[in-house]
ZAMARGU-4260 file (C-alpha; in steps of 0.2 Angstrom, whole numbers, plus 5000, padded with zeros to 4 digits):
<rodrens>
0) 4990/4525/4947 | 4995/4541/4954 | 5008/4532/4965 | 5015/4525/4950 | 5017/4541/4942
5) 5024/4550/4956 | 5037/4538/4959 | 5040/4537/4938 | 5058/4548/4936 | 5053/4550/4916
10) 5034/4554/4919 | 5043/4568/4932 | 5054/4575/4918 | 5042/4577/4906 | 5032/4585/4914
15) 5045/4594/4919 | 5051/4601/4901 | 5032/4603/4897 | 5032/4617/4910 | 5047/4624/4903
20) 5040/4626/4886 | 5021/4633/4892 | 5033/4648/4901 | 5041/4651/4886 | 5030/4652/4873
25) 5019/4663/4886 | 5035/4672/4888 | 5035/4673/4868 | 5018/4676/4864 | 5008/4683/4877
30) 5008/4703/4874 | 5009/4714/4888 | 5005/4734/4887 | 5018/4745/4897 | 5020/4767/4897
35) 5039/4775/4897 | 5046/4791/4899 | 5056/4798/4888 | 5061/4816/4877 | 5060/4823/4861
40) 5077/4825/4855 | 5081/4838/4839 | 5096/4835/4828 | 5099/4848/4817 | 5113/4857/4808
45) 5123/4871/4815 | 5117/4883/4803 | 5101/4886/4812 | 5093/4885/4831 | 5078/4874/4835
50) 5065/4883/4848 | 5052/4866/4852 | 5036/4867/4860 | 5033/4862/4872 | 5048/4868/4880
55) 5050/4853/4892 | 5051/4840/4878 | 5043/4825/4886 | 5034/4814/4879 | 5025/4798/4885
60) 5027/4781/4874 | 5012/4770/4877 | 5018/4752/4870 | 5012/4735/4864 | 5021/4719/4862
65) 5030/4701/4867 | 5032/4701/4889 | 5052/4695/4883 | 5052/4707/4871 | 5045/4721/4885
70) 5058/4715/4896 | 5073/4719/4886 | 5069/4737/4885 | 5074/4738/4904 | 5091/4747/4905
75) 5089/4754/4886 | 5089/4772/4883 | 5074/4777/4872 | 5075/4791/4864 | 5062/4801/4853
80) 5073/4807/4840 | 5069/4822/4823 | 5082/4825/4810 | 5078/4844/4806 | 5080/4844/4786
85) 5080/4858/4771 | 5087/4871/4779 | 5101/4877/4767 | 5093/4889/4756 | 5081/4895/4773
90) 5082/4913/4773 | 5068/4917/4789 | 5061/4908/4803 | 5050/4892/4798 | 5037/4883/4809
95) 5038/4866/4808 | 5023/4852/4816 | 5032/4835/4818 | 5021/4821/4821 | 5027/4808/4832
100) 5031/4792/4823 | 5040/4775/4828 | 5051/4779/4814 | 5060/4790/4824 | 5060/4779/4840
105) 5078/4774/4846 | 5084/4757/4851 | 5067/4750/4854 | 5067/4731/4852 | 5059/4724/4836
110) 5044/4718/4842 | 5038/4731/4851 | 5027/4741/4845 | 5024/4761/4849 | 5002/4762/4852
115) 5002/4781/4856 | 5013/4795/4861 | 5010/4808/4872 | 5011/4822/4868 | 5005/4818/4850
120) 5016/4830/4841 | 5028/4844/4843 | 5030/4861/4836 | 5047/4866/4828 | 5053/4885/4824
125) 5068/4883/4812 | 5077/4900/4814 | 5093/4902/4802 | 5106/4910/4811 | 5117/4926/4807
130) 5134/4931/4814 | 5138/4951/4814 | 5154/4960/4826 | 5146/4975/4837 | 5153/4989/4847
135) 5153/4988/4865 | 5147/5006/4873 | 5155/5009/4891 | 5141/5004/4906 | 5135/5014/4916
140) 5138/5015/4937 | 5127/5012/4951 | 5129/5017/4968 | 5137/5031/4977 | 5157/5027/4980
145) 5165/5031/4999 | 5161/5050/5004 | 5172/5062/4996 | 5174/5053/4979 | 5166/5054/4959
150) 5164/5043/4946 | 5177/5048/4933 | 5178/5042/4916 | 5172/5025/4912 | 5182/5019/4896
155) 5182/5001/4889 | 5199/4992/4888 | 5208/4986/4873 | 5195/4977/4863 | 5179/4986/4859
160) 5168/4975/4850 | 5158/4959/4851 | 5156/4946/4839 | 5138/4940/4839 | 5129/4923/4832
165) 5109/4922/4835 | 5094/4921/4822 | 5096/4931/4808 | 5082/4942/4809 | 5086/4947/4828
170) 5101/4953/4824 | 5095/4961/4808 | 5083/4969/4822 | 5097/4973/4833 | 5108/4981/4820
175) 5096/4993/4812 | 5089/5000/4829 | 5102/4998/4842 | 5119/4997/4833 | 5127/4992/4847
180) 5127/4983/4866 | 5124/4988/4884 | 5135/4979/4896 | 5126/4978/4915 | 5128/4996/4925
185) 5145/4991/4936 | 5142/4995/4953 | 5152/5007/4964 | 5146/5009/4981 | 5159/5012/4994
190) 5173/5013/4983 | 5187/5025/4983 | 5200/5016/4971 | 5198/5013/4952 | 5188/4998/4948
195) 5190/4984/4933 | 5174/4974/4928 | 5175/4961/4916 | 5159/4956/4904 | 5162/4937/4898
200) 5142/4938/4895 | 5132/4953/4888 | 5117/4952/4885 | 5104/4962/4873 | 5086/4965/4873
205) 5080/4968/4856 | 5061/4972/4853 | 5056/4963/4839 | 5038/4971/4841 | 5027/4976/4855
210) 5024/4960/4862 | 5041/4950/4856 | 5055/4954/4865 | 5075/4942/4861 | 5088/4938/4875
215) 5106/4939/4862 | 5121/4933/4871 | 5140/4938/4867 | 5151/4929/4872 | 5166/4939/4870
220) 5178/4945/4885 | 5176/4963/4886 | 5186/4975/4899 | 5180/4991/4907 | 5191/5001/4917
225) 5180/5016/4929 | 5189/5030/4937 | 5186/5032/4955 | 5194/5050/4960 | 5193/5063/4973
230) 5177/5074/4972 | 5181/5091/4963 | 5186/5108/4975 | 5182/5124/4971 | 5199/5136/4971
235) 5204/5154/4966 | 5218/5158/4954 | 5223/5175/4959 | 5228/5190/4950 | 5226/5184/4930
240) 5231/5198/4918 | 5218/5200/4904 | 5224/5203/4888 | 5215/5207/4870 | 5216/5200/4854
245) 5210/5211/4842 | 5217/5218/4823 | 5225/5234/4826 | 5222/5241/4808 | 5202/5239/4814
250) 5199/5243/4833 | 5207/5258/4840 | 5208/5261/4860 | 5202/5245/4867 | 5198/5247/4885
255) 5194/5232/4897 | 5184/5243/4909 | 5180/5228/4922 | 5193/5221/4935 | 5207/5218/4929
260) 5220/5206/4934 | 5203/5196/4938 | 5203/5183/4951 | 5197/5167/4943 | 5186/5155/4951
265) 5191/5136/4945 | 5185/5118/4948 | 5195/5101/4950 | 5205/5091/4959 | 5210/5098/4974
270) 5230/5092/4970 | 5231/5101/4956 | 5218/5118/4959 | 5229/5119/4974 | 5245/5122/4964
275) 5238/5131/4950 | 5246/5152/4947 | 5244/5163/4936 | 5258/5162/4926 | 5251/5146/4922
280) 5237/5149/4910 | 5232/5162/4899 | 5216/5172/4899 | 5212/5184/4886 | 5196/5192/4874
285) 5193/5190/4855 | 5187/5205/4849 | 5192/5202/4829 | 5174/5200/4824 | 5166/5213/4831
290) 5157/5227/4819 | 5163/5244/4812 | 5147/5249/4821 | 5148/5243/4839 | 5158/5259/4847
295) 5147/5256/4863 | 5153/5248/4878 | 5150/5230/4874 | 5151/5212/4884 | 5165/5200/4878
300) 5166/5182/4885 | 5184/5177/4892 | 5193/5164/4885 | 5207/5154/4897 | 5220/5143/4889
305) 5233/5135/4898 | 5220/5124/4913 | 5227/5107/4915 | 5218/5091/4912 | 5202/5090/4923
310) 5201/5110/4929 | 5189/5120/4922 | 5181/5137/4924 | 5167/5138/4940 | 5155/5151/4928
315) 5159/5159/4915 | 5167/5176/4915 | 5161/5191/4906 | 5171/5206/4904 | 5165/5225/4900
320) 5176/5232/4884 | 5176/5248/4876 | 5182/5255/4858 | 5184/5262/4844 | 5183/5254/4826
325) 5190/5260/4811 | 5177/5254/4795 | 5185/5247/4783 | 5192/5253/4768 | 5176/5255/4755
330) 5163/5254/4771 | 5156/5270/4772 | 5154/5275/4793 | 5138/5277/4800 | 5133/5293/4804
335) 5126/5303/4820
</rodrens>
């Protein structure tokens, strides 16, 4: 009999299309239990920023259903997906726990269903953002430039303020304590010609309390230009007349007792202390506020008009006067 079946073409093809249908309904029906990764995905709008925790938004599905089914995922992008919702009226930071659901599974085949996720649940902070402008202040220098030069002025270039969009309530923060930003300190070691830094990126610390510290970025272009010159010399301006200012109805026989011309001692750049005369500047004593009483010798500071750009007095100069002052009219002199 078995010989008879063997050799039996129909017996063969039946047996054949019975086969065929065991695979498939064990395709169709048997259920088969598989784990994929996949991440937590935010959509929210752009009137607020999303911090998620954990940061690394991984989440493991564990999932249940039909081996065809199970097989169809292969190539599929699944994704974890949370629509961020009620924010319009959100006026500070709102702490959200979202409960993973297989609602918000993406293109996951019908029949497949989600067992358990891994991590359970994620935790939203919903923080409304703000956009203020703030001014730049020019950054400071490290490092020594090539021997014999200084740091001169460090100014900023054409535009002077940033335009900044972060939570609300750190800029708040950063607008009632700071008022302003820092670019980095510009670095000028070794250098004996001007430099020009560009800032494309500044960031701000802001402390929004003794253990909560913010990173804002601007994003901005901003310009600096740093003066690199020639270290100041020391020079002498020889021979400078000193003359007085003083009321001539009020102060009678004023008398400069100390040196006078008066070699001055000036500082700056050696090209221009160099060339400096005394025809150049001007260098006299105020003595219009002085009292009716002071007939003593007295000291007067001396005032120099007339240095260029840059120069400036090495110390200050004091200068011994004498006089006589008239009182007056209706002030009655002090006597002996």
């Amino acid at each position: 009999m078995w010989r008879a079946l063997t050799h039996n073409w129909s017996m063969k093809l039946l047996a054949l299309g019975l086969a065929v249908l065991v695979w498939m309904y064990a395709k169709g029906v048997v259920i088969k239990r598989t784990e994929i990764e996949s991440s937590f995905e935010v959509e929210s709008p752009r009137t607020v920023a999303v911090v998620v925790k954990p940061e690394d938004r991984s989440v493991k599905l564990h999932l249940s259903g039909p081996a065809a089914a199970i097989a169809e995922m292969s190539g599929r992008r699944i994704q974890v997906l949370h629509k961020v919702k009620d924010v319009e009226n959100l006026a500070t930071d709102r702490t959200d726990s979202v409960l993973l659901d297989q609602t918000m599974v993406a293109n996951l085949p019908g029949q497949v269903q989600v067992v358990r996720f891994e991590p359970a649940e994620f935790e939203l902070t919903v923080r409304p953002l703000a956009t203020m402008t703030f001014p730049v202040n020019p950054p400071e220098t490290v490092g020594k430039p090539a021997p014999g030069y200084v740091v001169g002025r460090t100014y900023i270039r054409g535009r002077s303020t940033v335009t900044v969009t972060g939570p609300a309530v750190v800029l708040k923060r950063m607008q009632k304590e700071l008022k302003s930003v820092d670019p980095e300190p510009v670095d000028v070691t070794n250098r004996s010609e001007p430099r020009i830094a560009r800032f494309r990126r500044i960031q701000t610390t802001v402390h929004l309390d003794n253990t909560t510290t913010e990173r804002i970025q601007c994003n901005d272009l901003v310009e600096v230009d740093v003066e690199i010159r020639r270290a100041d010399v020391t020079g002498v301006i020889k021979a400078v007349p000193i003359s007085v200012l003083a009321d001539p109805n009020f102060a009678r026989q004023v008398e400069i007792t100390s040196t006078n011309p008066l070699d001055l001692s000036v500082e700056g750049p050696s090209a221009v202390v160099e060339t400096l005369t005394s025809d150049q500047i001007r260098a006299f004593i105020d003595i219009r506020n002085r009292k009716p009483e002071s007939n003593v010798p007295f000291f007067e500071k001396l005032i120099v008009h007339g240095l260029p750009e840059g120069v400036k007095l090495a110390k200050e100069e004091e200068l011994t006067v004498t006089a006589k002052f008239k009182a007056p009219s209706g002030v009655k002199k002090p006597g002996p």
